[in-house]
C-alpha positions as CSV (number, residue, x, y, z in Angstrom):
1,X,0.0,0.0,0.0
2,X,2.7,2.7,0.9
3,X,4.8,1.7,-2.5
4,X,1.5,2.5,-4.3
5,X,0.1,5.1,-2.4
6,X,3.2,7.4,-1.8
7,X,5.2,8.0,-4.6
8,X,8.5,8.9,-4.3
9,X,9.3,11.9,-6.6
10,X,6.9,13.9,-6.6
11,X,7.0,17.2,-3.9
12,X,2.9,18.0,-4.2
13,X,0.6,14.3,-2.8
14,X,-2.2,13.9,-3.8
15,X,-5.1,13.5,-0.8
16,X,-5.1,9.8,-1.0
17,X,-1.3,9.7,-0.1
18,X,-1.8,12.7,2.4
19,X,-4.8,10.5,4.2
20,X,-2.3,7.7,3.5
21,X,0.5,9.5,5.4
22,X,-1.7,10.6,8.3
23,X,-2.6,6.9,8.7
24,X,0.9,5.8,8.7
25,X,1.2,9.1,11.7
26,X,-1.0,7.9,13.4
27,X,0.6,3.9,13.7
28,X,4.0,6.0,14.6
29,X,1.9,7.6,17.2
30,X,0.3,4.4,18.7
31,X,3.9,2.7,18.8
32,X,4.6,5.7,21.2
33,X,2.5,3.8,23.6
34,X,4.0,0.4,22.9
35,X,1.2,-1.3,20.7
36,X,1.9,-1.6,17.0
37,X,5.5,-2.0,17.0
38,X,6.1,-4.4,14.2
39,X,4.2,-2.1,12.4
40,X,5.9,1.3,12.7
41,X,8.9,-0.4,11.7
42,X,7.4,-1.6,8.5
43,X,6.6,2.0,8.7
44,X,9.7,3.4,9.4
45,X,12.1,1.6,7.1
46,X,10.1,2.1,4.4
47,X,12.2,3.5,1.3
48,X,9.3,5.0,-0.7
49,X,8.3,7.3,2.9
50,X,12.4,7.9,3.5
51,X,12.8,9.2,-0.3
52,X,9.5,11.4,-0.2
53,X,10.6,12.7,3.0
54,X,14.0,13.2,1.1
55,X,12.5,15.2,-1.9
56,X,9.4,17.5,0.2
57,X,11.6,18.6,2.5
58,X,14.5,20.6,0.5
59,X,11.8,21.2,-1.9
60,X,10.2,23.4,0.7
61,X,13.5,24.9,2.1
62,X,14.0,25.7,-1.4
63,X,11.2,28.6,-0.8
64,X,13.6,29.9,2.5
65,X,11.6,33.0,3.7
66,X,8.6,32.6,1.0
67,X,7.7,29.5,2.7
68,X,5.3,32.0,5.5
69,X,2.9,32.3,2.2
70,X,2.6,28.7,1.8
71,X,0.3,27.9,4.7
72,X,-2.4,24.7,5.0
73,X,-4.2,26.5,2.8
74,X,-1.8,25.4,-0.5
75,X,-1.0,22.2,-1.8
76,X,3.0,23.1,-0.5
77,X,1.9,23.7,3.1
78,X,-0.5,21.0,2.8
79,X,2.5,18.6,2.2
80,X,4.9,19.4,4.4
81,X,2.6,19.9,7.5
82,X,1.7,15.9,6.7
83,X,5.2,14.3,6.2
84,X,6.4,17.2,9.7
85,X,4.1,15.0,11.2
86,X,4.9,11.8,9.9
87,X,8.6,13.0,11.1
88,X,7.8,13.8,14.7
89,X,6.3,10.5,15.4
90,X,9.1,9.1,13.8
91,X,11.8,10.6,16.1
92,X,9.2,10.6,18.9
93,X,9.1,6.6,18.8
């Protein structure tokens, strides 16, 4: 599903891999608290999530002090607040 859902190259998802991502946040979240752990690290050592991680990120810090104008509102903002959060859970766990 994540190999399908979440593809690699591209810096704009669409909302099935954004609903996609938040699922896969959420899984992170719950490992947080000791249930789902095989899971998250299916989740985490994932190379599809690692190399969309890989390409959103500098594509945002591309836009340096621009970025304030890309909010939740765009498709940018939109992106990065989902794979931030996929992130925090990530270290979090």
């Amino acid at each position: 599903m994540m190999e399908y859902s979440i593809p690699s190259e591209k810096v704009i998802l669409s909302d099935e891999s954004l609903f996609v991502i938040g699922i896969l946040s959420l899984i992170l979240h719950l490992s947080t608290k000791k249930t789902l752990e095989e899971t998250s690290k299916a989740v985490l050592f994932n190379t599809s999530i690692i190399s969309m991680v890989n390409t959103v990120v500098p594509a945002a810090s591309t836009k340096g002090p621009a970025l304030v104008d890309h909010d939740e509102g765009t498709s940018t903002g939109e992106t990065l607040i989902f794979v931030l959060l996929l992130h925090y859970f990530a270290v979090k766990r």
